[in-house]
DRENTORKOL-3810 file (N, C-alpha, C; in nm, 4 decimals):
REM DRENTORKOL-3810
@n.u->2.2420; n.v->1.2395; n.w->-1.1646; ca.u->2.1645; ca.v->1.1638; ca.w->-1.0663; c.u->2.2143; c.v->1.0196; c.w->-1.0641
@n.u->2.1943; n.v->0.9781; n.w->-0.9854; ca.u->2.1842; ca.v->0.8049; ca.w->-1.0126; c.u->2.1241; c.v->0.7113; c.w->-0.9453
@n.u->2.1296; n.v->0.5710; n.w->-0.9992; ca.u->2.0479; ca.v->0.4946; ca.w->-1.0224; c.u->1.9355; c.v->0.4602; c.w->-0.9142
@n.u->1.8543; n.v->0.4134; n.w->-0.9782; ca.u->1.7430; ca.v->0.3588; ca.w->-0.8185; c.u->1.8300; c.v->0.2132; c.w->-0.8106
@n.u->1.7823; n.v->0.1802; n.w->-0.6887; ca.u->1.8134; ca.v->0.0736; ca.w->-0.6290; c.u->1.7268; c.v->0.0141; c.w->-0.5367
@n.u->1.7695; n.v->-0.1019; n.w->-0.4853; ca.u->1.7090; ca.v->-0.1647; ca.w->-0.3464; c.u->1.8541; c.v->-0.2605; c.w->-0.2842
@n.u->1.8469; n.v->-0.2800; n.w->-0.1798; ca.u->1.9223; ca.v->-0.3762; ca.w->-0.1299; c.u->1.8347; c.v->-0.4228; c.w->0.0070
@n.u->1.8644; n.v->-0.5628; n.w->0.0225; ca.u->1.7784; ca.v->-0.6374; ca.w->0.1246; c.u->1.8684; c.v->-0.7132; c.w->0.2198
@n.u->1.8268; n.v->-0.7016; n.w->0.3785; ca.u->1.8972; ca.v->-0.7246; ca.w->0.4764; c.u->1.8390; c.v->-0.8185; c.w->0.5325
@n.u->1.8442; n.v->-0.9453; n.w->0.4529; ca.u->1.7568; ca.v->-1.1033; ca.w->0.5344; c.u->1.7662; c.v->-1.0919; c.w->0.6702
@n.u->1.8637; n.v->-1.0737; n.w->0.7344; ca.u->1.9225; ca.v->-1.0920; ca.w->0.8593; c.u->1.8168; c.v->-1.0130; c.w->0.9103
@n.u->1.7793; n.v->-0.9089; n.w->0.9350; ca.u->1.6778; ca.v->-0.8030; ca.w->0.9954; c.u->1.5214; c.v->-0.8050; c.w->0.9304
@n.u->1.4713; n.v->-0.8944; n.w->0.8305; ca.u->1.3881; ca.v->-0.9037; ca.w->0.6924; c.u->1.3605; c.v->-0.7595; c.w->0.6800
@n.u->1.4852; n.v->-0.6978; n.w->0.6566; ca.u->1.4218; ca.v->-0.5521; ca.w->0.5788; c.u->1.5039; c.v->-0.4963; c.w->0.4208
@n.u->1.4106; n.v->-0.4830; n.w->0.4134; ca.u->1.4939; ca.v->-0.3670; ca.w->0.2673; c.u->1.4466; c.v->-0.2522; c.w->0.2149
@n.u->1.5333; n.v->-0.1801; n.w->0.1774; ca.u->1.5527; ca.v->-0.0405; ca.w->0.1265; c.u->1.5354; c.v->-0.0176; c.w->-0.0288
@n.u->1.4130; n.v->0.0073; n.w->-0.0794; ca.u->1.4271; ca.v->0.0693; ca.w->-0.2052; c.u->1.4987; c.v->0.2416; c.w->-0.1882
@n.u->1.5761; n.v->0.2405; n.w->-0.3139; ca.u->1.6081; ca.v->0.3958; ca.w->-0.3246; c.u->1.5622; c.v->0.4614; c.w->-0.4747
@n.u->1.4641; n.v->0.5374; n.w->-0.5147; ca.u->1.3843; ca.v->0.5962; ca.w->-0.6361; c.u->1.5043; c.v->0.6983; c.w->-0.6337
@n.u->1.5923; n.v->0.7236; n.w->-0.7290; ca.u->1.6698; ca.v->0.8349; ca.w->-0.7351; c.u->1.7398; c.v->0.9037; c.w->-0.8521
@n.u->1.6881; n.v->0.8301; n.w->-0.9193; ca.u->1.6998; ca.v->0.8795; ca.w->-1.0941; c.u->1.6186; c.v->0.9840; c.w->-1.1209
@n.u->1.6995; n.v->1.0994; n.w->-1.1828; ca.u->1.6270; ca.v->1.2067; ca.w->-1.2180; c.u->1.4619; c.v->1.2010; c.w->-1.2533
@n.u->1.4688; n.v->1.0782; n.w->-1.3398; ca.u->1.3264; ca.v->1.0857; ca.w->-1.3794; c.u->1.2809; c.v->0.9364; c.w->-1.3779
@n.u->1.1312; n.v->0.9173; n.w->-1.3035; ca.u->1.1300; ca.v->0.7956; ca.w->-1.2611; c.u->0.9913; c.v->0.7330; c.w->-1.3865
@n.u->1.0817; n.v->0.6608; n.w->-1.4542; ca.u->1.0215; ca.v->0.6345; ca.w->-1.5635; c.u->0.9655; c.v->0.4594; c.w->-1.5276
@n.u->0.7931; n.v->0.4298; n.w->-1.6283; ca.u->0.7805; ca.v->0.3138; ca.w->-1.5579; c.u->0.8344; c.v->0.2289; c.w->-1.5627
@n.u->0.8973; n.v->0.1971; n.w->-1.7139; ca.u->0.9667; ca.v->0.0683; ca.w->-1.7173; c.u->1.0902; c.v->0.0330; c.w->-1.6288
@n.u->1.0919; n.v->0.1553; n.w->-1.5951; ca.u->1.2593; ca.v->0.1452; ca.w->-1.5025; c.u->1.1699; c.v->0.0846; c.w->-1.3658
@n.u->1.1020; n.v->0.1295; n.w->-1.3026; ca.u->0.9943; ca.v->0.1015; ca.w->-1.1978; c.u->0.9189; c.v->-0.0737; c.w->-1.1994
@n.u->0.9211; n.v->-0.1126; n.w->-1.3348; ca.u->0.8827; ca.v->-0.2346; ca.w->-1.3561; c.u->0.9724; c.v->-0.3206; c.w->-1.3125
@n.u->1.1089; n.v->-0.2978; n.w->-1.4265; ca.u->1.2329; ca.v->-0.3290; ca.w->-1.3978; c.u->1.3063; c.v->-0.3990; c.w->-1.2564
@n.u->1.2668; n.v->-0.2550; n.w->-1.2057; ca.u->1.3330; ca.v->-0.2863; ca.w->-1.0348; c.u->1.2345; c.v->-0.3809; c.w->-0.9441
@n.u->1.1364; n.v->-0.3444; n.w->-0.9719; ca.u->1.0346; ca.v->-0.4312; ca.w->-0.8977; c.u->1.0269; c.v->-0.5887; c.w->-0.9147
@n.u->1.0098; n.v->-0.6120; n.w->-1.0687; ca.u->1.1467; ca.v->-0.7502; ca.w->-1.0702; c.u->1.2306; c.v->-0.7593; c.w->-1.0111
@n.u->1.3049; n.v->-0.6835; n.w->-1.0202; ca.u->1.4667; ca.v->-0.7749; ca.w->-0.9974; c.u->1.4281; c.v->-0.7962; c.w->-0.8576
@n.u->1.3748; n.v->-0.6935; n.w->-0.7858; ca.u->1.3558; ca.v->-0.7136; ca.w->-0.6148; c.u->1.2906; c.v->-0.8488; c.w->-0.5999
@n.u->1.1602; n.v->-0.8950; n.w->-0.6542; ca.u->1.1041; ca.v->-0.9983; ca.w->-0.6226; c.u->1.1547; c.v->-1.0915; c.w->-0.6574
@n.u->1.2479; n.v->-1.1152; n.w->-0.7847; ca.u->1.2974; ca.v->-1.2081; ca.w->-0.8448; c.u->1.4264; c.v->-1.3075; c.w->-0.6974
@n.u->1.5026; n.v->-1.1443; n.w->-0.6426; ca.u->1.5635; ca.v->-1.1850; ca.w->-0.5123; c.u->1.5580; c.v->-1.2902; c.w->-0.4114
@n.u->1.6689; n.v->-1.3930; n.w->-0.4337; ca.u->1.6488; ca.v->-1.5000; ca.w->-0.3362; c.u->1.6187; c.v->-1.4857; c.w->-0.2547
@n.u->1.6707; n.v->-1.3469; n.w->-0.1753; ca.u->1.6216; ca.v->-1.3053; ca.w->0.0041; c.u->1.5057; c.v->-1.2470; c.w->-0.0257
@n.u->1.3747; n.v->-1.2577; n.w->-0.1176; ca.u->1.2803; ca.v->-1.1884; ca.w->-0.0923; c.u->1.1811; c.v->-1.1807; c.w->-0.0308
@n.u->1.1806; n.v->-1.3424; n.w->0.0055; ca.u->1.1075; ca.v->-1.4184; ca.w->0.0944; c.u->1.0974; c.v->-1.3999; c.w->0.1941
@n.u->1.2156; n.v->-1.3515; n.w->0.2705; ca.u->1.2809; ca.v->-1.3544; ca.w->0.3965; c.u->1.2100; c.v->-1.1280; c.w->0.4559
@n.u->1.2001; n.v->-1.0718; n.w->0.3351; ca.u->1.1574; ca.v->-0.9455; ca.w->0.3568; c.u->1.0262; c.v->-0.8938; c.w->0.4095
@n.u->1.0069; n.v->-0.8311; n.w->0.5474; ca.u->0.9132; ca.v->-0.8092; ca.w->0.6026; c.u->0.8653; c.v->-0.6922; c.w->0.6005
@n.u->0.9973; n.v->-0.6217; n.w->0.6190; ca.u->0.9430; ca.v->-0.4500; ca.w->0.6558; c.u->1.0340; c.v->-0.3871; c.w->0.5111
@n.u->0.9842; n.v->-0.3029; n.w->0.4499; ca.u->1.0625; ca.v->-0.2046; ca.w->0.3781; c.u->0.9765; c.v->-0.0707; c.w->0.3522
@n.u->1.1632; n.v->0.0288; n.w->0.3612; ca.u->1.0747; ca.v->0.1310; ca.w->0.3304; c.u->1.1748; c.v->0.1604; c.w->0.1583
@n.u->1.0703; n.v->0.2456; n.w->0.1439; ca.u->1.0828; ca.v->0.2940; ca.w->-0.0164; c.u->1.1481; c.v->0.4553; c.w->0.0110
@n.u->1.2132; n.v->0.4751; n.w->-0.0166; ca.u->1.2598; ca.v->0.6725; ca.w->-0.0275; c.u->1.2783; c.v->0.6754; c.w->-0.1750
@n.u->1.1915; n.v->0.8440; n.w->-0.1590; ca.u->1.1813; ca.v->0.8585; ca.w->-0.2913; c.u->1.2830; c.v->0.9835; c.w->-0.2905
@n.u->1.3711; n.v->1.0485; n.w->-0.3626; ca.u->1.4595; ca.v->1.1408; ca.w->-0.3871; c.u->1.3678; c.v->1.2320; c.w->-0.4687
@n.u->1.4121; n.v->1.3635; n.w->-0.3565; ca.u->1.3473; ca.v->1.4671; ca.w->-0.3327; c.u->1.3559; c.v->1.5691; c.w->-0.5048
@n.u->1.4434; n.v->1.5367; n.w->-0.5952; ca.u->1.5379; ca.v->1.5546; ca.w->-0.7326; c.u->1.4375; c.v->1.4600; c.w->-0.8360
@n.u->1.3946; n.v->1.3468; n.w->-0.8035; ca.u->1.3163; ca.v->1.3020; ca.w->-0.9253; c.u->1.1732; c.v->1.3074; c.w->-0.9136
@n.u->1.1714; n.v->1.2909; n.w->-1.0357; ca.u->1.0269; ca.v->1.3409; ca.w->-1.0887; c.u->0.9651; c.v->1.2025; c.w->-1.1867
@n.u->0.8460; n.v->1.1881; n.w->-1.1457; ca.u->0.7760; ca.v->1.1274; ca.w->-1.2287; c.u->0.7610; c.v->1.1299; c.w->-1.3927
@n.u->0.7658; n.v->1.0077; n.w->-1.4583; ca.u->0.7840; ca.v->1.0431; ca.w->-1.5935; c.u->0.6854; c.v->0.9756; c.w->-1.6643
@n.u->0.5511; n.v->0.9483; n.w->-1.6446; ca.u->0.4473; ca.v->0.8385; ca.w->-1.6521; c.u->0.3336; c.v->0.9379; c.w->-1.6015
@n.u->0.1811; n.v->0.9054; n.w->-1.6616; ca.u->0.0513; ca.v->0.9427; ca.w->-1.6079; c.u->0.0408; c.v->0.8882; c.w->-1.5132
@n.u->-0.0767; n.v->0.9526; n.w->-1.4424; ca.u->-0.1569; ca.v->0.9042; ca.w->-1.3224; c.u->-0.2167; c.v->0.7769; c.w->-1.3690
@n.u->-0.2660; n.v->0.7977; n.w->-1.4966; ca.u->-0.3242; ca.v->0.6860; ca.w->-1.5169; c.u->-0.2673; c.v->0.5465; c.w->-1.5242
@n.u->-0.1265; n.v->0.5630; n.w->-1.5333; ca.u->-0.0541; ca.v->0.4412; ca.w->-1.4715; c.u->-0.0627; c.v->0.3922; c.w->-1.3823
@n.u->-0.0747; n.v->0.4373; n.w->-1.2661; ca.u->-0.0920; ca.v->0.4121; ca.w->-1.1219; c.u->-0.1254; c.v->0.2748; c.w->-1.1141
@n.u->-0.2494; n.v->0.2541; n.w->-1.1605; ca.u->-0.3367; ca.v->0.1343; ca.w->-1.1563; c.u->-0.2456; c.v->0.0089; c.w->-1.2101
@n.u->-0.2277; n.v->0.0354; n.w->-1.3558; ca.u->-0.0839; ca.v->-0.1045; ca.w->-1.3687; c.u->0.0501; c.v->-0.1343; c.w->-1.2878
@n.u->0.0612; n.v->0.0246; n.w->-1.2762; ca.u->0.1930; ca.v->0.0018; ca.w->-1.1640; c.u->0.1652; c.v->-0.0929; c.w->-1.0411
@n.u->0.0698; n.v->-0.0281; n.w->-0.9792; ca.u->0.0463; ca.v->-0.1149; ca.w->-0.8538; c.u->-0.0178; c.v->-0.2467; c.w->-0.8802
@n.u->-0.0480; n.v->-0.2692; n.w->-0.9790; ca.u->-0.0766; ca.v->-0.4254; ca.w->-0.9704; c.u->0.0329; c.v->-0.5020; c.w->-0.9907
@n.u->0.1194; n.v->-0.4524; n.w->-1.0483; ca.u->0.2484; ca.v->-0.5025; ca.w->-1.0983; c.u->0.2961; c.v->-0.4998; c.w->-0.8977
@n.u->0.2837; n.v->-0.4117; n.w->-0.8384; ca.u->0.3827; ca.v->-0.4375; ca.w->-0.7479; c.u->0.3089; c.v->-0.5025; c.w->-0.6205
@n.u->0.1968; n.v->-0.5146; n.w->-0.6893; ca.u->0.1087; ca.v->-0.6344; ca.w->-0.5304; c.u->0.1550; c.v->-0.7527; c.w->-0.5965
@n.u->0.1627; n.v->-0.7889; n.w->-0.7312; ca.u->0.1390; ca.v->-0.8991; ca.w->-0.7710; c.u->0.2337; c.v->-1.0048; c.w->-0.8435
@n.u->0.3049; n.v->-0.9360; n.w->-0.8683; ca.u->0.4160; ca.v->-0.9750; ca.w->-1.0344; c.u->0.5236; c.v->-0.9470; c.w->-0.9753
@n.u->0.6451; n.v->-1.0099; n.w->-1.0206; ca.u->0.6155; ca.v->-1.1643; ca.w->-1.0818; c.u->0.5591; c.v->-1.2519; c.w->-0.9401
@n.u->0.5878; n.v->-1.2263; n.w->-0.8143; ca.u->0.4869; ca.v->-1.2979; ca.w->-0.7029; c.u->0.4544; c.v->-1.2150; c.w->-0.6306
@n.u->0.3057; n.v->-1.2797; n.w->-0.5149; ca.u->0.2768; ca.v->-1.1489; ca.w->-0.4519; c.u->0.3594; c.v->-1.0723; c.w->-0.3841
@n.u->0.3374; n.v->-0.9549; n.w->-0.3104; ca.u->0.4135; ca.v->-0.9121; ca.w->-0.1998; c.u->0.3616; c.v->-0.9443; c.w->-0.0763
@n.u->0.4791; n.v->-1.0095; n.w->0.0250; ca.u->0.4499; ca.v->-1.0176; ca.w->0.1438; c.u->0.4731; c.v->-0.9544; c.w->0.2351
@n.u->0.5184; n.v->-0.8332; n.w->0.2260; ca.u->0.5642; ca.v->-0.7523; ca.w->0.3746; c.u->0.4637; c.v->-0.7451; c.w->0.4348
@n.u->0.4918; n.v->-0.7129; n.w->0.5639; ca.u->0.3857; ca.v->-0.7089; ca.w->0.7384; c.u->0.3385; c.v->-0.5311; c.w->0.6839
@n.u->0.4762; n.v->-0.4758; n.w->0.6445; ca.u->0.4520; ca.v->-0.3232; ca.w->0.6196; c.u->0.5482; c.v->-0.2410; c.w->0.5643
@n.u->0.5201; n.v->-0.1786; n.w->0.4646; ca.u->0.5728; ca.v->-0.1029; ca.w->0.3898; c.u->0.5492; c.v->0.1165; c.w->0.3658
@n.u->0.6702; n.v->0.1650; n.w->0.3927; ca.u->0.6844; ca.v->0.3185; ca.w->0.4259; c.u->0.7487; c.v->0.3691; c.w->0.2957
@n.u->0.6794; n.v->0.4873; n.w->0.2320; ca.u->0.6965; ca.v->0.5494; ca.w->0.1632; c.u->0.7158; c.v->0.6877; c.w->0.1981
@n.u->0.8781; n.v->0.7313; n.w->0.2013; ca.u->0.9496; ca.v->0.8624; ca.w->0.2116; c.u->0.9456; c.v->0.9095; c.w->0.1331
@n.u->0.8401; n.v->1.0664; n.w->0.1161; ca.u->0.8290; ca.v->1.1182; ca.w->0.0228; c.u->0.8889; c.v->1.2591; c.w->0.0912
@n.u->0.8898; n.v->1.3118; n.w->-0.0310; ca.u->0.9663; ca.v->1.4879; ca.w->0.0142; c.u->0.9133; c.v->1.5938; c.w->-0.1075
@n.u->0.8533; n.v->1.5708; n.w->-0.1517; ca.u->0.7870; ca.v->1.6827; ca.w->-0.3215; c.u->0.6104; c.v->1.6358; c.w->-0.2984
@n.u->0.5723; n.v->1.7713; n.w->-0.3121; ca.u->0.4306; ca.v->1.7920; ca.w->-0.3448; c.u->0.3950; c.v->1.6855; c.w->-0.3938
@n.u->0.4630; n.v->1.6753; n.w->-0.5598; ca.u->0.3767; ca.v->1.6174; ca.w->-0.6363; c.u->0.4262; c.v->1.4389; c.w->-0.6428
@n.u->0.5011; n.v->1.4269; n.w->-0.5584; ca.u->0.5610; ca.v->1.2793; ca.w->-0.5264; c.u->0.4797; c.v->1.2198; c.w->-0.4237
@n.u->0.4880; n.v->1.3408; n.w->-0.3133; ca.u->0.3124; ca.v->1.3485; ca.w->-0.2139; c.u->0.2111; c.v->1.2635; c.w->-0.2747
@n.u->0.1546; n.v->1.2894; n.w->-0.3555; ca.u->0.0519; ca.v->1.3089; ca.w->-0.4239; c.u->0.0410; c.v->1.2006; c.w->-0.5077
@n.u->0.1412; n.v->1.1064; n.w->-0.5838; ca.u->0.1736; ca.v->1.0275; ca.w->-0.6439; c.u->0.1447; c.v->0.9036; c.w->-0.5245
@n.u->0.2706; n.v->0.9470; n.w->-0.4040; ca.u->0.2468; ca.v->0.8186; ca.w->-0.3479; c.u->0.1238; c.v->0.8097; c.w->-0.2425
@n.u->0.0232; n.v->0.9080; n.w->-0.2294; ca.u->-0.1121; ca.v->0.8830; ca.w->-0.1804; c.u->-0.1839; c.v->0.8239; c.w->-0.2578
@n.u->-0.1558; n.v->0.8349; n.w->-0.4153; ca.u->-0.2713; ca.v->0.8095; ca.w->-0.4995; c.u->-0.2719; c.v->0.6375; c.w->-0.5235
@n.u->-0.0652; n.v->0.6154; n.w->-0.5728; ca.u->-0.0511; ca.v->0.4799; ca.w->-0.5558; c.u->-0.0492; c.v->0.3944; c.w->-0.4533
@n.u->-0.0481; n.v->0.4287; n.w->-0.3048; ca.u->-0.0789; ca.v->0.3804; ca.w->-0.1988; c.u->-0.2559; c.v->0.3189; c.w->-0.1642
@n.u->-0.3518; n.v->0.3889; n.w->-0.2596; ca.u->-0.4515; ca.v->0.3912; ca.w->-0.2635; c.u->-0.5143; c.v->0.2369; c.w->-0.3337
@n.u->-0.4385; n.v->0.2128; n.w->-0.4127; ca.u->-0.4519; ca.v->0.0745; ca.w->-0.5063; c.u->-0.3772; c.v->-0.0100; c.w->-0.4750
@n.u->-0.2812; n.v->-0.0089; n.w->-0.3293; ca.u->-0.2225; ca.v->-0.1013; ca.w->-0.2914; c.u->-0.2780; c.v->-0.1635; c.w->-0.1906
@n.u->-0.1973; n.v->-0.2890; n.w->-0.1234; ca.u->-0.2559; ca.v->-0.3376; ca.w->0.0337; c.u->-0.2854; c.v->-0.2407; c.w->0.1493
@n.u->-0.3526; n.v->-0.2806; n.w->0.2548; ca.u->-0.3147; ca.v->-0.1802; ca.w->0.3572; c.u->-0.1912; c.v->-0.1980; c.w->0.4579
@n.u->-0.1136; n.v->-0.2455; n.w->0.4021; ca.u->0.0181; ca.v->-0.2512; ca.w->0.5389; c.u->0.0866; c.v->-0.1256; c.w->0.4702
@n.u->0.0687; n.v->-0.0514; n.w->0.3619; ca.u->0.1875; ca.v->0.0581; ca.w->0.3200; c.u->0.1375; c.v->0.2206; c.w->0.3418
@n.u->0.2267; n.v->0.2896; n.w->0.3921; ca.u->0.1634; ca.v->0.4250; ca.w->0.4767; c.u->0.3291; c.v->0.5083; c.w->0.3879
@n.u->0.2734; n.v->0.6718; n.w->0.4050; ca.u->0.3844; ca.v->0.7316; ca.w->0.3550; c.u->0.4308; c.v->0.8709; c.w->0.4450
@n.u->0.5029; n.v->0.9053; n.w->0.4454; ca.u->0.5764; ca.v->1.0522; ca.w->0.5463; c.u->0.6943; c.v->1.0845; c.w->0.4632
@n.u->0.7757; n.v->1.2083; n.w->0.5363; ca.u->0.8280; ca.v->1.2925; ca.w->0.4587; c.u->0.9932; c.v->1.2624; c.w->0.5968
@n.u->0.9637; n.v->1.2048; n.w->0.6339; ca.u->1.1257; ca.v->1.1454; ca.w->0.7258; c.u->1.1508; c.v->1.0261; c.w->0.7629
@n.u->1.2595; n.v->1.0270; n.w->0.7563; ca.u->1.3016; ca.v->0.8550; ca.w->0.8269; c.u->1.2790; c.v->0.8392; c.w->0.9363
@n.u->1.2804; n.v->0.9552; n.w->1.0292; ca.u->1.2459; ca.v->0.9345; ca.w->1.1877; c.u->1.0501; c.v->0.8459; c.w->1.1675
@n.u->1.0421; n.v->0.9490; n.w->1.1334; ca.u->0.8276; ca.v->0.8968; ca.w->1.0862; c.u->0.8368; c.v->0.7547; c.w->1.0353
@n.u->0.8978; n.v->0.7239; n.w->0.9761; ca.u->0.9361; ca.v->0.6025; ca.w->0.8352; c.u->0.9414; c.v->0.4975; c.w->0.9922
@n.u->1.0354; n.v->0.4819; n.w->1.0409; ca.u->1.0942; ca.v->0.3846; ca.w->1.1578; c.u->0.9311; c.v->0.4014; c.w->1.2167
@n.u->0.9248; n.v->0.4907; n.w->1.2448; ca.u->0.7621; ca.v->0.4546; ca.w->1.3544; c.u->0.6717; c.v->0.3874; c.w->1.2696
@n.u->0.6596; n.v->0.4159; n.w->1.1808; ca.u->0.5248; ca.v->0.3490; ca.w->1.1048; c.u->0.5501; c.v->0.2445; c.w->1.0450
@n.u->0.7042; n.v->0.1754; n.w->1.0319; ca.u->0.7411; ca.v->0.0971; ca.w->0.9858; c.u->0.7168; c.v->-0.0702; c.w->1.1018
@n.u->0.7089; n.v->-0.0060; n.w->1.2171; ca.u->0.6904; ca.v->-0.1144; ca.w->1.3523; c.u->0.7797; c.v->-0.2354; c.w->1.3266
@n.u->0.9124; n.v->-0.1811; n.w->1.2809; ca.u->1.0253; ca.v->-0.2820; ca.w->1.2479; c.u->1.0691; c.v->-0.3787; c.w->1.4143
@n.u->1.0844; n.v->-0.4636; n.w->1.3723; ca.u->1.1666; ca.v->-0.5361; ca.w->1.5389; c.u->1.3404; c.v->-0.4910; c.w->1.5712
@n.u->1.3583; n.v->-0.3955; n.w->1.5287; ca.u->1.4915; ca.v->-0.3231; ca.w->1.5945; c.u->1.4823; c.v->-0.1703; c.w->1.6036
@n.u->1.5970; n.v->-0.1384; n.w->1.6425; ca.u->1.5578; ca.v->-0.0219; ca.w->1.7034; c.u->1.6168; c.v->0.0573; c.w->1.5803
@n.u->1.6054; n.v->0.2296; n.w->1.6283; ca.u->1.6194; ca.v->0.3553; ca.w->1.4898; c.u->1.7523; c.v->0.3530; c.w->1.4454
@n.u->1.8746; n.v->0.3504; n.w->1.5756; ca.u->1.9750; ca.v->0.3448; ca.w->1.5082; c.u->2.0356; c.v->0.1996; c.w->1.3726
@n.u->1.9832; n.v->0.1334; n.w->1.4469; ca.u->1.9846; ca.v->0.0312; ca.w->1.3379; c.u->1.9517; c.v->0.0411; c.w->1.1791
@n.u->1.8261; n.v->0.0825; n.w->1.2082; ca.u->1.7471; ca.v->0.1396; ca.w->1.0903; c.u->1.8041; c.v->0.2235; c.w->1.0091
@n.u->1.8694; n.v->0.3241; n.w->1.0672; ca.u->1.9242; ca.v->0.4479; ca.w->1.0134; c.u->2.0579; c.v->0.3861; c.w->0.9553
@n.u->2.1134; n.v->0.2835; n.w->1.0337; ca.u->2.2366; ca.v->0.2659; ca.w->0.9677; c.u->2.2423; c.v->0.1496; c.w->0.8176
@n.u->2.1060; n.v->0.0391; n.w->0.8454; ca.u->2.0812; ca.v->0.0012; ca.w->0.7131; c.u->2.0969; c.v->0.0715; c.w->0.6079
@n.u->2.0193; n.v->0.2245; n.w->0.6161; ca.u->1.9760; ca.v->0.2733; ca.w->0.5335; c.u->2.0848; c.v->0.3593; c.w->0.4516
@n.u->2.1968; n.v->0.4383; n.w->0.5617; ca.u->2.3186; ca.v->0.4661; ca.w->0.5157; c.u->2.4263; c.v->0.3758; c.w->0.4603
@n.u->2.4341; n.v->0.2446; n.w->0.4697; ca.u->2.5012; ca.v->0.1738; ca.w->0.4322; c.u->2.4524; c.v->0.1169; c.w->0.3001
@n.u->2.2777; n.v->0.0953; n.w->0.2899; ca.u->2.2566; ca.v->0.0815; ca.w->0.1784; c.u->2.3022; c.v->0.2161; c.w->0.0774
@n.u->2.2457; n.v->0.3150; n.w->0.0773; ca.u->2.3125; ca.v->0.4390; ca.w->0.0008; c.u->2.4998; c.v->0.4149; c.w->-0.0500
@n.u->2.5419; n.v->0.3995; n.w->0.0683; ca.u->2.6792; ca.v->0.4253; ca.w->0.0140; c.u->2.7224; c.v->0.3028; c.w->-0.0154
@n.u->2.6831; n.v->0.1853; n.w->-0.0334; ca.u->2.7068; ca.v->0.0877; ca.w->-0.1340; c.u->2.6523; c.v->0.1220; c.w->-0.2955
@n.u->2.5787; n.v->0.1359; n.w->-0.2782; ca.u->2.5180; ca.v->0.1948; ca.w->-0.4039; c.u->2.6046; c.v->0.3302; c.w->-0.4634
@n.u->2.6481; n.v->0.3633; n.w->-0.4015; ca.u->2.7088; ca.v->0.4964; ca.w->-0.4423; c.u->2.8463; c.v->0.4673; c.w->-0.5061
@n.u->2.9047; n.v->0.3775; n.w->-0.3970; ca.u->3.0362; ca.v->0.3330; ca.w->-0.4620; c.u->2.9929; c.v->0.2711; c.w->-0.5846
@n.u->2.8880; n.v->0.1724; n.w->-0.6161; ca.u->2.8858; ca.v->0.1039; ca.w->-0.7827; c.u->2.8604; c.v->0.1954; c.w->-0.8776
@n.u->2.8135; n.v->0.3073; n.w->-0.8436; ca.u->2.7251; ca.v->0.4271; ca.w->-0.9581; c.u->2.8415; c.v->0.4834; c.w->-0.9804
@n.u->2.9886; n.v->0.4964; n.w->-0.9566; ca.u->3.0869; ca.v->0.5676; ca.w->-0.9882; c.u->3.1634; c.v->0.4861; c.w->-1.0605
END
């Protein structure tokens, strides 16, 4: 498998988390959520969506949920997106991101496609755009994981 990631597109204020490590453990989840906020362009980020890979699996209780998401409204600064989409594709990832969506703001909603993701995302450009962020983020990432 490899790594999660994010990359952020000031120019458009969007960015792409990618969850794609076999097993999505919290500290790794803490981890990234730093480094994202820590991000000079983070400021500049309005819309993001999150995809979760359909291959990993949660490695943490439910009962995490609650620290997780405070960690990611709050720490190390708040979050400001207008709105945030969670691509899910597994039952129990389903289920994860209804539960952690539940203890978050209300700008973040979740579906099972990128086509859905772009609509609910109410980004200011259009799908192909979107779609091509999102492939370009992947295969940057892909080239460093090798």
């Amino acid at each position: 498998m490899k790594s999660n990631f994010y990359r952020m597109y000031p120019e458009y204020n969007f960015a792409v988390v990618k969850l794609q490590s076999e097993f999505l453990y919290l500290e790794e989840l803490d981890k990234l959520n730093n480094e994202y906020k820590l991000d000079p362009n983070y400021s500049k980020i309005h819309y993001l969506v999150i995809i979760i890979d359909e291959k990993s699996r949660p490695n943490f209780k439910i009962s995490d949920l609650g620290r997780l998401s405070k960690k990611y409204n709050t720490e190390p600064q708040e979050n400001n997106h207008k709105s945030v989409v969670w691509v899910v594709s597994r039952p129990i990832i389903t289920a994860l991101a209804h539960l952690f969506i539940l203890k978050t703001k209300d700008n973040s909603s979740y579906c099972s496609t990128t086509k859905k993701a772009y609509r609910l995302l109410e980004a200011p450009f259009d799908y192909d755009t979107f779609s091509h962020l999102i492939e370009t983020a992947v295969e940057v990432n892909n080239k460093c994981d090798k």
